[in-house]
C-alpha positions in Angstrom: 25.4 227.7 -31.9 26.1 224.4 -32.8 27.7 223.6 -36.4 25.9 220.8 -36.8 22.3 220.8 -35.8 19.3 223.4 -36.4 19.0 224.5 -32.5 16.6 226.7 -31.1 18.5 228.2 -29.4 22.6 229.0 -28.5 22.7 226.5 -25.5 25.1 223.8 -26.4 23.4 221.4 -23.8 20.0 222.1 -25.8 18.5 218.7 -26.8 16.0 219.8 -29.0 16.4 220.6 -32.5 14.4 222.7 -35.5 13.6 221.3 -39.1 15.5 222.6 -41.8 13.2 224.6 -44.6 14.0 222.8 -47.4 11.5 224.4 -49.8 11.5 228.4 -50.7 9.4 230.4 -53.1 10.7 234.0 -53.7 7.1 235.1 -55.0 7.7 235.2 -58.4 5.2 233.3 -60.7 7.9 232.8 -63.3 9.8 231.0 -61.4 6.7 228.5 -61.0 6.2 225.5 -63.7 4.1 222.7 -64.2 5.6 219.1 -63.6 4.0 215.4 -63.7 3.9 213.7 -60.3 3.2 209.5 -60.5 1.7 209.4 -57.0 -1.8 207.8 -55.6 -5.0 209.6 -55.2 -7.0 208.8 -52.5 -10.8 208.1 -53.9 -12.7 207.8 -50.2 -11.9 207.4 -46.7 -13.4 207.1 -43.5 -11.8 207.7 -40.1 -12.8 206.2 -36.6 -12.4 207.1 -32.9 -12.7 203.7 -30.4 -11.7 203.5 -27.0 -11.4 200.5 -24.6 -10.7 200.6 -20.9 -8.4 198.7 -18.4 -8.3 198.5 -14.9 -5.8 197.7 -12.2 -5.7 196.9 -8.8 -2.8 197.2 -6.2 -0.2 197.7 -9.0 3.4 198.3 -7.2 5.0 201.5 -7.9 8.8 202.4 -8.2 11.5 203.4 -6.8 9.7 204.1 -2.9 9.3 206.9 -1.5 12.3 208.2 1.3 11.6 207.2 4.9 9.9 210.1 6.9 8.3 211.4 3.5 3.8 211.3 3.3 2.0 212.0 0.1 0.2 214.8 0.0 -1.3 214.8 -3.1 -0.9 213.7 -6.7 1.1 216.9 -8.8 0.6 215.1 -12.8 -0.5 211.5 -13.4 1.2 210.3 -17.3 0.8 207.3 -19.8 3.4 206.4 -22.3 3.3 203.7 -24.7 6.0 200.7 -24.1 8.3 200.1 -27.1 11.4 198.5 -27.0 13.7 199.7 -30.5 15.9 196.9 -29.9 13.3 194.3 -30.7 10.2 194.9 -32.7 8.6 191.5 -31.3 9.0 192.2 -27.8 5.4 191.1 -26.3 5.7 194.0 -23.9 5.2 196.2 -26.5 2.3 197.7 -26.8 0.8 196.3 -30.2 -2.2 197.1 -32.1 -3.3 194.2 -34.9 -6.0 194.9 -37.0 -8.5 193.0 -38.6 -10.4 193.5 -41.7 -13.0 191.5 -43.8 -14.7 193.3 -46.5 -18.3 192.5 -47.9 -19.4 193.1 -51.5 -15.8 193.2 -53.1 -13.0 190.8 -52.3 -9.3 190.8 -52.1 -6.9 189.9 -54.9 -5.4 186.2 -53.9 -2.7 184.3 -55.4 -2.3 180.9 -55.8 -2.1 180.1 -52.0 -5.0 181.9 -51.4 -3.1 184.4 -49.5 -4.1 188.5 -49.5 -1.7 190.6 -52.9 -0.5 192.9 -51.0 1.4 196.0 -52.7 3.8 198.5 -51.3 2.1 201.9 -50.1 3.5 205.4 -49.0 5.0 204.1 -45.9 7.6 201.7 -48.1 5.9 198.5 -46.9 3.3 196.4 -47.7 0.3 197.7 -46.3 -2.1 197.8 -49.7 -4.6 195.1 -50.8 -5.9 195.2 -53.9 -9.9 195.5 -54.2 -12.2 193.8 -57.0 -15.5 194.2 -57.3 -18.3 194.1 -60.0 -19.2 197.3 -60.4 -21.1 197.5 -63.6 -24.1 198.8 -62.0 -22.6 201.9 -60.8 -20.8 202.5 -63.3 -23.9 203.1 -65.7 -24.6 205.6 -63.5 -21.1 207.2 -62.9 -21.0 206.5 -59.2 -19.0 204.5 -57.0 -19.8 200.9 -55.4 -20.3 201.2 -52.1 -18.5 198.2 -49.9 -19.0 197.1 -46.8 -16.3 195.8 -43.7 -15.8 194.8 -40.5 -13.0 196.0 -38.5 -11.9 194.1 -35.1 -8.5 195.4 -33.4 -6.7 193.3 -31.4 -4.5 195.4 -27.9 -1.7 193.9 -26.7 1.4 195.1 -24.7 2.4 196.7 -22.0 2.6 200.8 -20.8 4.4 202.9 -18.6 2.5 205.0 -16.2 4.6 207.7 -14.5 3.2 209.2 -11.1 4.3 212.5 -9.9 3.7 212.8 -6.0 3.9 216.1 -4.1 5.5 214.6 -0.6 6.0 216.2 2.7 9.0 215.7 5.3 8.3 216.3 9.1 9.4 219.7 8.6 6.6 219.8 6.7 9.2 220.3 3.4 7.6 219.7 0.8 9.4 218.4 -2.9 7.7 215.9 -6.2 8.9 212.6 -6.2 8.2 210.4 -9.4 7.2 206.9 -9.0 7.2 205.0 -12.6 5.0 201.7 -13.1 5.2 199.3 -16.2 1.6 197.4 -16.5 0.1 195.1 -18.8 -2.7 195.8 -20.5 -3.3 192.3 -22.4 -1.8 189.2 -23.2 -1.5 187.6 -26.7 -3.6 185.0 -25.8 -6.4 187.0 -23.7 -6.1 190.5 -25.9 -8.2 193.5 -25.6 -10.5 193.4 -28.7 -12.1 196.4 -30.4 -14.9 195.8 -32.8 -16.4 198.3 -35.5 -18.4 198.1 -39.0 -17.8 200.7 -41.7 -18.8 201.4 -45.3 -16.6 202.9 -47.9 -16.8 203.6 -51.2 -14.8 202.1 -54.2 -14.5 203.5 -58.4 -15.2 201.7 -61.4 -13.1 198.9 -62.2 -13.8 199.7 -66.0 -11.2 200.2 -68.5 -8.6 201.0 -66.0 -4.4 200.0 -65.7 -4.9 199.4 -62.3 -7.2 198.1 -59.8 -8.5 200.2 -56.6 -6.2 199.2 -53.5 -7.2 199.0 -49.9 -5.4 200.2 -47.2 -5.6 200.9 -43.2 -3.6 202.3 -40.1 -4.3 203.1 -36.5 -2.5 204.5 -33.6 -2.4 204.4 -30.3 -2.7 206.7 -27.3 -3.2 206.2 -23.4 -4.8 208.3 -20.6 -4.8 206.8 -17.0 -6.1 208.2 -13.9 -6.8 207.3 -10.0 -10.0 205.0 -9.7 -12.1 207.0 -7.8 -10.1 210.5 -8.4 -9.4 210.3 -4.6 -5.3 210.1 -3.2 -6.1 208.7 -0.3 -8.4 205.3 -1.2 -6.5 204.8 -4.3 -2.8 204.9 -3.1 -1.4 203.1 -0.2 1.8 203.6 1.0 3.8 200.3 2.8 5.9 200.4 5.8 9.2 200.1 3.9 8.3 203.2 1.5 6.4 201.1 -1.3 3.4 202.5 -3.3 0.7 200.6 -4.4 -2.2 202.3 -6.6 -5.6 201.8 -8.1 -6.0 203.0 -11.9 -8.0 202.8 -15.0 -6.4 203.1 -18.1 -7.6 204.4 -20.9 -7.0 203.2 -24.5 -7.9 205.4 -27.3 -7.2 204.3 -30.9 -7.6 206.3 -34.2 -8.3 204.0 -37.2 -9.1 205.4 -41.2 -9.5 203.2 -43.9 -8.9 204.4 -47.5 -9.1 203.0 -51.0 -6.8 204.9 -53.1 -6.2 204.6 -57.0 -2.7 205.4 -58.8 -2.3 208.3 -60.5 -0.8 210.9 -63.0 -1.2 214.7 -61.6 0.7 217.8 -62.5 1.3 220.0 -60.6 2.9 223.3 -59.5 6.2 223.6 -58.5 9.1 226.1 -57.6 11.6 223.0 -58.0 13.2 220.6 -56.2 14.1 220.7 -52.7 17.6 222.2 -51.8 19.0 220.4 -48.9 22.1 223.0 -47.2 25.5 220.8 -47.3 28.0 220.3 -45.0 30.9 221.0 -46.3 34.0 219.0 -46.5 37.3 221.0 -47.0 38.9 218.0 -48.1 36.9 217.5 -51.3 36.7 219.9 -54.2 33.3 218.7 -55.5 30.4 216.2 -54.7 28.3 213.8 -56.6 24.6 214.8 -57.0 22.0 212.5 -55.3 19.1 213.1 -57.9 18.9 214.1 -62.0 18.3 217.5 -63.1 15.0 218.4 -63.6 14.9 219.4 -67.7 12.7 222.8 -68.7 12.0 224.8 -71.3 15.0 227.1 -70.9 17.6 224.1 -70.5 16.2 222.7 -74.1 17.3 226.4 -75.8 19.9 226.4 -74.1 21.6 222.7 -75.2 20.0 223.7 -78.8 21.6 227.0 -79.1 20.2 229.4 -81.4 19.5 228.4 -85.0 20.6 230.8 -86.5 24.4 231.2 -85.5 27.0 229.9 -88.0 30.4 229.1 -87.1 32.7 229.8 -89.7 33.0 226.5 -90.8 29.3 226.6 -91.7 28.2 224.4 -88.7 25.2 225.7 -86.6 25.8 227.3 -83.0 25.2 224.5 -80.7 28.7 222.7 -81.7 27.1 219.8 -83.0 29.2 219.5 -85.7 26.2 219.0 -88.0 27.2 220.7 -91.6 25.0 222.7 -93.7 25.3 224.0 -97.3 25.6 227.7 -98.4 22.5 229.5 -97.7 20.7 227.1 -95.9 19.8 227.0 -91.9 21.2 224.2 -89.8 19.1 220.7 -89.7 18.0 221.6 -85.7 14.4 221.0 -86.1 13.7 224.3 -83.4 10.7 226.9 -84.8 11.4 230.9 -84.0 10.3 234.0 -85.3 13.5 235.7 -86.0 13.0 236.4 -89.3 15.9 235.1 -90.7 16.1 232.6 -93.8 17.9 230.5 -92.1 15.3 229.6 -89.4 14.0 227.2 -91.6 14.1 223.1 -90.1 15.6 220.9 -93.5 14.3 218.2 -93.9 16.5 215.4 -94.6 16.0 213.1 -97.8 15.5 209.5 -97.2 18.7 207.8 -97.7 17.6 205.7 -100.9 17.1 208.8 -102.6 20.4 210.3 -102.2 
């Protein structure tokens, strides 16, 4: 097992990994409190399915298949998205860019008439803020109901990976993988996707903060063989080279939400507890987040009103004094019983 990895399993050589559980509960209520989250709740949403479709004729295949081999059939037939991590405005990446125009409330603009945008869950900018006059709804304590028009704009490249089942003269047979990169549009010709929608929005009444818009899609590909058939769709040249027919298949998920900030509480067992890797060099480490401050750690700073050092100061080594027979200036309420329980109030200072 590897010391520094979660693996499923002992194999050293294993290249997958399992999540760590961050979060336990041991079942017991007490241990559960009530805490106040600032996060944004999402008022109404709407989700979409849209699907486009590319074909491609007598698209060249790699690497080619060994001399002497034939292709029997087709084993598995794959699509993978093209990204390219070492730069993020490669045009060969496949790229969705979406669209939106919104009727019956507008967008917050500044001064060079450009979208507000504000930062969302995902750490960027990918929230506009909505306005809207919605006086008549709110008489009746409903939303306002807005209207958009969505068009999303393909662009990019994929990878579509051919598993081939070939056959020597032996008649030996063994799967040989054959990898194409296609395009499925151009920046200046791209695919375009176009839907309408209608979403709802809240009162704009007496409220910090504005409603905010936000959107995001993703991507998936299916491809397959023309006419389903080996033999029309793939040709194989004299020097090994495959050539194929295909339609690809684009299938994009978009949802649209407008979401308002926030205060909830909620319950929780605590914060997360992340297991450490130690460092035998190091006697102690710095915390990455403050303590989270309860009930129990306020008695316990206060100490207990009604402990007296010797020198007549109260129990929680303040240092605060108090005269003969009276209770320590804490400001804590109990029930002990004791005379000394009672909070003093101090006398204002131009009456001492």
């Amino acid at each position: 097992m590897s010391c520094f990895g979660n693996r499923p399993g002992p194999d050293l050589y294993e290249n997958c990994c399992n999540a760590g559980n961050l979060c336990k509960f041991n079942g017991k209520l007490d241990d559960v409190v009530s805490t106040p989250i600032y996060v944004q709740s999402v008022y109404d949403a709407v989700l979409f399915n849209l699907q486009g479709m590319k074909t491609v004729q007598n698209q060249m295949f790699t690497p080619n298949i060994p001399c002497g081999h034939s292709i029997s059939r087709v084993v598995d037939i794959r699509c993978k998205r093209f990204f390219n991590p070492c730069n993020v405005d490669d045009p060969r990446n496949l790229t969705l860019d979406v669209d939106t125009s919104i009727s019956g409330a507008t967008f917050l603009q500044n001064k060079q008439g450009h979208p507000v945008e504000v930062v969302g869950p995902d750490g960027t900018l990918s929230e506009k803020i909505l306005f809207a006059d919605t006086k008549e709804c709110d008489d009746k304590c409903m939303g306002t109901p807005i209207f958009g028009t969505q068009n999303v704009s393909i662009t990019g490249n994929v990878l579509v990976y051919i598993d081939l089942l070939l056959c020597d003269r032996c008649n030996n047979e063994r799967v040989f993988t054959v990898c194409a990169e296609v395009n499925v549009a151009t920046s200046s010709r791209p695919l375009v996707l176009t839907n309408f929608f209608e979403i709802c929005m809240p009162s704009a009444l007496d409220t910090a903060f504005l409603p905010r818009f936000t959107e995001f899609t993703n991507l998936a590909c299916e491809t397959r063989l023309a006419t389903n058939n080996c033999g029309r769709d793939l040709r194989v040249g004299p020097e090994g080279e495959v050539c194929g027919n295909l339609i690809i298949a684009l299938c994009v998920s978009a949802e649209k939400k407008v979401v308002v900030p926030v205060q909830l509480c909620v319950l929780s067992t605590g914060f997360a507890e992340i297991p450490t890797q130690s460092n035998p060099i190091c006697t102690g480490f710095p915390t990455l987040f403050p303590n989270r401050i309860g009930e129990a750690d306020t008695l316990e700073n206060c100490g207990d009103p009604c402990e007296r050092d010797p020198r007549g100061q109260s129990g929680n080594g303040s240092g605060a004094r108090t005269s003969i027979g009276e209770g320590p200036d804490c400001g804590c309420d109990c029930d002990c019983g004791c005379n000394e329980c009672t909070p003093q109030r101090p006398e204002p200072r131009n009456r001492r």
